[in-house]
N, C-alpha and C positions, 0 to 999 in steps of 0.2 A: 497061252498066257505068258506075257514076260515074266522072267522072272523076279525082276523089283516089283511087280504087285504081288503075284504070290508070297513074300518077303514081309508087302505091308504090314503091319500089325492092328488085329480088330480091337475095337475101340473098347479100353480099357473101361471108362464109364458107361457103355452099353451092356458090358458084360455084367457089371454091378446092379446095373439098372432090370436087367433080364433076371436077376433073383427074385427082386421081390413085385416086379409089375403085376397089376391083377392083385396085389393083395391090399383091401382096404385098408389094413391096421398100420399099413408103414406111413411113415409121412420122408414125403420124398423131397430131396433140394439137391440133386443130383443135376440137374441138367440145368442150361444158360436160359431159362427164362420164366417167368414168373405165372402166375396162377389167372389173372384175370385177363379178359378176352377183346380183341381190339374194339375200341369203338364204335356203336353203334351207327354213328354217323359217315366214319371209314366204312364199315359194312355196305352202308347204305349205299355208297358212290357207287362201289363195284356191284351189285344187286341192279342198281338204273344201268349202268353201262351191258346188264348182260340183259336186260330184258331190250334193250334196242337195238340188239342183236350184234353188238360188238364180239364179233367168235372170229377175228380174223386175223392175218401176221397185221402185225405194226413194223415199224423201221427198226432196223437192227440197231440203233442207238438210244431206239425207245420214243414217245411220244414227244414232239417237239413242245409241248406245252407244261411237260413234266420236266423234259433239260432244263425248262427256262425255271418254272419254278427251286429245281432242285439246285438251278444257280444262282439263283435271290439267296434260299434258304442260307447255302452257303460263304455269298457275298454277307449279307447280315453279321457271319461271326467273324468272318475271317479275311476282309475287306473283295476288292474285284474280283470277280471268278466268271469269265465270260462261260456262257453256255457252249461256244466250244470247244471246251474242254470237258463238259461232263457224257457219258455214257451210261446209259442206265442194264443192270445184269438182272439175268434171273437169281437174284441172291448174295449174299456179302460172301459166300463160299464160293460160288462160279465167280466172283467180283478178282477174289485173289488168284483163283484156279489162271483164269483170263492174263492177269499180268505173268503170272509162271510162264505161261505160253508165250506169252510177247516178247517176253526177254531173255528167257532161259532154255539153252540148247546144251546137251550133251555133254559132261566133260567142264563147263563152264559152276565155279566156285561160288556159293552162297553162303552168307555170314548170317545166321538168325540168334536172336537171344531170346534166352530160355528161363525159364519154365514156362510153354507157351501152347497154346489149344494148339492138338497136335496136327491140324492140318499144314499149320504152317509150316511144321518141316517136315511131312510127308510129301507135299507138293511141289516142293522141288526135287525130290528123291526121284520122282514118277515122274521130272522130265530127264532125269538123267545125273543131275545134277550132284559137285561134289560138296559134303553139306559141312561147314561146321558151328559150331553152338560154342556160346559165349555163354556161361549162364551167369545169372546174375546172385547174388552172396546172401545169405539171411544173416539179418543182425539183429537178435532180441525179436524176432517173429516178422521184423518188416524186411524184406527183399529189396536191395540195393546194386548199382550196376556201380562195376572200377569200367570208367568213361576211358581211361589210359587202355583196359586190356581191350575193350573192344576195339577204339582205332589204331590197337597194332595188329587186331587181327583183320584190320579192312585194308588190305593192299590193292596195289594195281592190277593186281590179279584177280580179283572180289568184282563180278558181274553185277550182283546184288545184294544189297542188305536188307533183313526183313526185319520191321521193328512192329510191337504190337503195346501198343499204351494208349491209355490204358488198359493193365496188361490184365489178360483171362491166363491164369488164374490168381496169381501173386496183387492186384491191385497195383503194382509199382506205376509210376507214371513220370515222365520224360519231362525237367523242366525245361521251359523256353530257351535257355541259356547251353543248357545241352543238346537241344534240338540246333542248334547256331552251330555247336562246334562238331558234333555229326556231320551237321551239311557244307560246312565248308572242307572236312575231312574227303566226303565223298567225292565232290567238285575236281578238290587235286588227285583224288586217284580213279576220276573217272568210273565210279559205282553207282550204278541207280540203288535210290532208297523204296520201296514197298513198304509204306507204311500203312497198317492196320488201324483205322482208330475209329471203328465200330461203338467203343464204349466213349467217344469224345466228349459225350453229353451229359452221359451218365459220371457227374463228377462233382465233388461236396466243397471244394476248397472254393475261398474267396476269388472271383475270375472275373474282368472287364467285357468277358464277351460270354458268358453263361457256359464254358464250355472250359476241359483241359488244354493245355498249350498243343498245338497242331503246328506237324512240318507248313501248314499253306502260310501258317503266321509270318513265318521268315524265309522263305522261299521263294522264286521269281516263277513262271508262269512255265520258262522252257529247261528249270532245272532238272534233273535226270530226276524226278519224284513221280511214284503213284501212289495215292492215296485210295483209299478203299473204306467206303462206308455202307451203311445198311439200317433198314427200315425196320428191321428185328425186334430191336431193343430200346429204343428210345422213342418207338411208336407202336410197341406194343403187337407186331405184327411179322413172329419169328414163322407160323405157316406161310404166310402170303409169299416169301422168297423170292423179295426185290430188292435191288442193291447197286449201287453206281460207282463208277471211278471218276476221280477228277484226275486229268492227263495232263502232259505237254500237249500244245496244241497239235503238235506236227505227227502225233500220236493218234489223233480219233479215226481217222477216218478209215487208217488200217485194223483198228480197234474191232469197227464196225463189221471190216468181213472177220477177223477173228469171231466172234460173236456169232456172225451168221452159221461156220461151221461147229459150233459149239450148239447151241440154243434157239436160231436163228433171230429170238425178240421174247421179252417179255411178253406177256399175256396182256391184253388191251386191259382188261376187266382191273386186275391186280394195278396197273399204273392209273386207273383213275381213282382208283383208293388213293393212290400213293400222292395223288393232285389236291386229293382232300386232309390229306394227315398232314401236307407242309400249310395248306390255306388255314387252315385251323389246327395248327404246331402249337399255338399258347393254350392252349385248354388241353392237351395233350402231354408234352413233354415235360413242363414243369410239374406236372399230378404225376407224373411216374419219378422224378429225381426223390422230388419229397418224400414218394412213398418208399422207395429204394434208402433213405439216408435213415427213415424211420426204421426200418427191420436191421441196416447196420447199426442203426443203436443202440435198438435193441438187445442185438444178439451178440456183438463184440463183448460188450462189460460182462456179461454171465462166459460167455467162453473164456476170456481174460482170467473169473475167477474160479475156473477148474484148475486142481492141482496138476503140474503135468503138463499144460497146454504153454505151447509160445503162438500169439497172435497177435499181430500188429492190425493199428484201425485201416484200413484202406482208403484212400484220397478219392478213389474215382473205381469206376466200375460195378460188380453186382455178388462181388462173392468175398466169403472169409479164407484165407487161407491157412490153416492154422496145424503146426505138428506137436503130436501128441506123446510125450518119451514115454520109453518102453513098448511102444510097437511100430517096430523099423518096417515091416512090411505093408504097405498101406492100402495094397489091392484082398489080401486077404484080413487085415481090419475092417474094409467096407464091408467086405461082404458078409464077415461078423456081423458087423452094425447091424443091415437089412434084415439077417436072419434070428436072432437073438434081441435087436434094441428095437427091432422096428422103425429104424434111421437110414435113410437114404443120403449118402454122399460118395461123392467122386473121389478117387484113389488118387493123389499125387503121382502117384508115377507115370499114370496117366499124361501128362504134359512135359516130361522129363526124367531122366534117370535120378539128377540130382534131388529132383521131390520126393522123392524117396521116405516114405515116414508122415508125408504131410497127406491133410483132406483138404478137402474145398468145399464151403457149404456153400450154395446160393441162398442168397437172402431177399429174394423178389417173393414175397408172399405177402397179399393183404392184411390179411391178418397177424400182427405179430404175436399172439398166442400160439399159433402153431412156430414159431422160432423157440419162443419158451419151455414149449412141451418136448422140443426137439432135446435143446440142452438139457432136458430133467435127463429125460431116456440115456445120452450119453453119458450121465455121471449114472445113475443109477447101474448102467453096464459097467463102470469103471469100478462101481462101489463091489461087484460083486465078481470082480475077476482076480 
């Protein structure tokens, strides 16, 4: 085994999450997705496609009738997006895994900003890559980027930059006007940008196109950008593990053998779900933002009014970030929580050194009584330590 995996570090949230599993009485908001099960209707597609016996490879860029869709879906928010340009992945993880591969060799410098699910900068570590983190500042519990420190740290020696907004787990989100000075920054120093924006849709602020500001809004078709999206989260559909790039054009088709030695193809079954969760996207992704904006409403004002806590509201994505003074270490506060409050959350450190002190609840549950019950238990552990 190299030794950069042996190196890797196992995932701080699983480790938390491995305390208290199997125990009914915790209530858990540890992990990136919510409680209710995808669509019966998505079900259904992929149930017809397997009983006609679709068990077979598809094309390494995935069903031609799902590119095309997932380039409508896309043209919709974010004007032309010819289908070829899109690649469909086993997954928004192999989505990003795919672009490390593509661009990043050995000894070549990547810029990622941080506090950020930590695959993001483990995956370029495991191609070789030398890493550095920009992180972004908390001010009063909201997470804020100096736009000056990051493009002085994007030289012409910066292969890539990896941005994730909105962002897991801070909520920060990129506006349009910074997405502009990003990409004309990267242009002159010749960096491809890797942008993450999984949570695009999942997003509360007033918007012309139902979605967060996206590099594709101000970007030209053959700019050094990949974008990286997934079926996860905004279709309620994080097992199924389908997930697509929007490329330069001159990009897919190399795409496509990468892919093959990876994955060789999505699973047929799983892409004609994926055919019916964009055909019927309005009865789907609008019922999840709402429900997502209901449990931040929830649960921000009651965390807000713990003594102790700094939490800002989050713009866009699925979780609260919030640090709690007087417990600087935040992997064994979780595991406190689990074991004594009966509270599942993820450790800040988890996503970076500098989160250090902070949790992350997710707030994707039906029911916002279980957010409620959640914050009792946290103050009542507070009340008695």
């Amino acid at each position: 085994m190299r030794d950069v995996i042996r190196q890797l570090q196992e995932s701080k949230i699983r480790e938390v999450a491995n305390a208290g599993l199997g125990r009914p009485d915790v209530l858990a908001f540890w992990f990136g997705e919510g409680d209710e099960v995808t669509p019966d209707f998505i079900r259904q597609a992929a149930i017809e496609s397997l009983q006609k016996g679709e068990t077979f490879y598809a094309h390494n860029l995935g069903l031609p009738e799902l590119r095309e869709a997932i380039a409508a879906h896309m043209s919709a928010h974010h004007g032309p997006i010819g289908v070829e340009r899109i690649a469909v992945t086993s997954g928004g993880v192999s989505a990003l895994m795919l672009a490390m591969q593509a661009l990043v060799a050995a000894g070549d410098e990547v810029v990622v900003v941080t506090p950020v699910w930590p695959n993001l900068t483990a995956q370029p570590v495991i191609m070789g890559a030398r890493l550095t983190c920009v992180p972004l500042q908390p001010v009063d519990g909201a997470w804020t980027l100096d736009l000056d420190r990051l493009l002085a740290a994007v030289t012409p020696a910066t292969k890539v930059l990896i941005l994730n907004a909105p962002n897991n787990p801070t909520g920060w989100t990129l506006t349009r006007a910074e997405q502009q000075r990003i990409l004309d920054h990267c242009r002159r120093t010749g960096t491809w940008i890797v942008a993450d924006e999984v949570y695009s849709q999942l997003y509360y602020e007033p918007s012309s196109n139902g979605c967060a500001p996206s590099f594709l809004d101000v970007a030209a078709a053959d700019d050094r950008l990949i974008m990286v999206h997934s079926f996860s989260k905004s279709f309620l559909m994080t097992g199924w593990r389908l997930g697509w790039l929007v490329l330069p054009p001159a990009l897919t088709h190399d795409m496509g053998k990468l892919i093959e030695f990876n994955t060789s193809c999505a699973s047929v079954f799983t892409q004609r779900a994926a055919v019916m969760a964009l055909q019927r996207a309005a009865e789907v992704t609008p019922r999840v933002v709402a429900q997502l904006k209901a449990g931040r409403d929830t649960l921000l004002p009651l965390l807000q009014a713990v003594p102790g806590v700094q939490v800002a509201t989050p713009a866009g994505g699925m979780y609260a970030f919030f640090r709690l003074d007087g417990y600087p270490d935040s992997l064994a506060t979780a595991k406190r929580l689990v074991l004594e409050a009966g509270l599942g959350l993820a450790p800040g450190e988890a996503f970076a050194p500098e989160a250090q002190g902070w949790l992350r609840w997710c707030f994707a549950s039906r029911d916002p009584q279980r957010l409620v019950q959640g914050v009792e238990r946290l103050k009542t552990w507070l009340a008695a330590q």
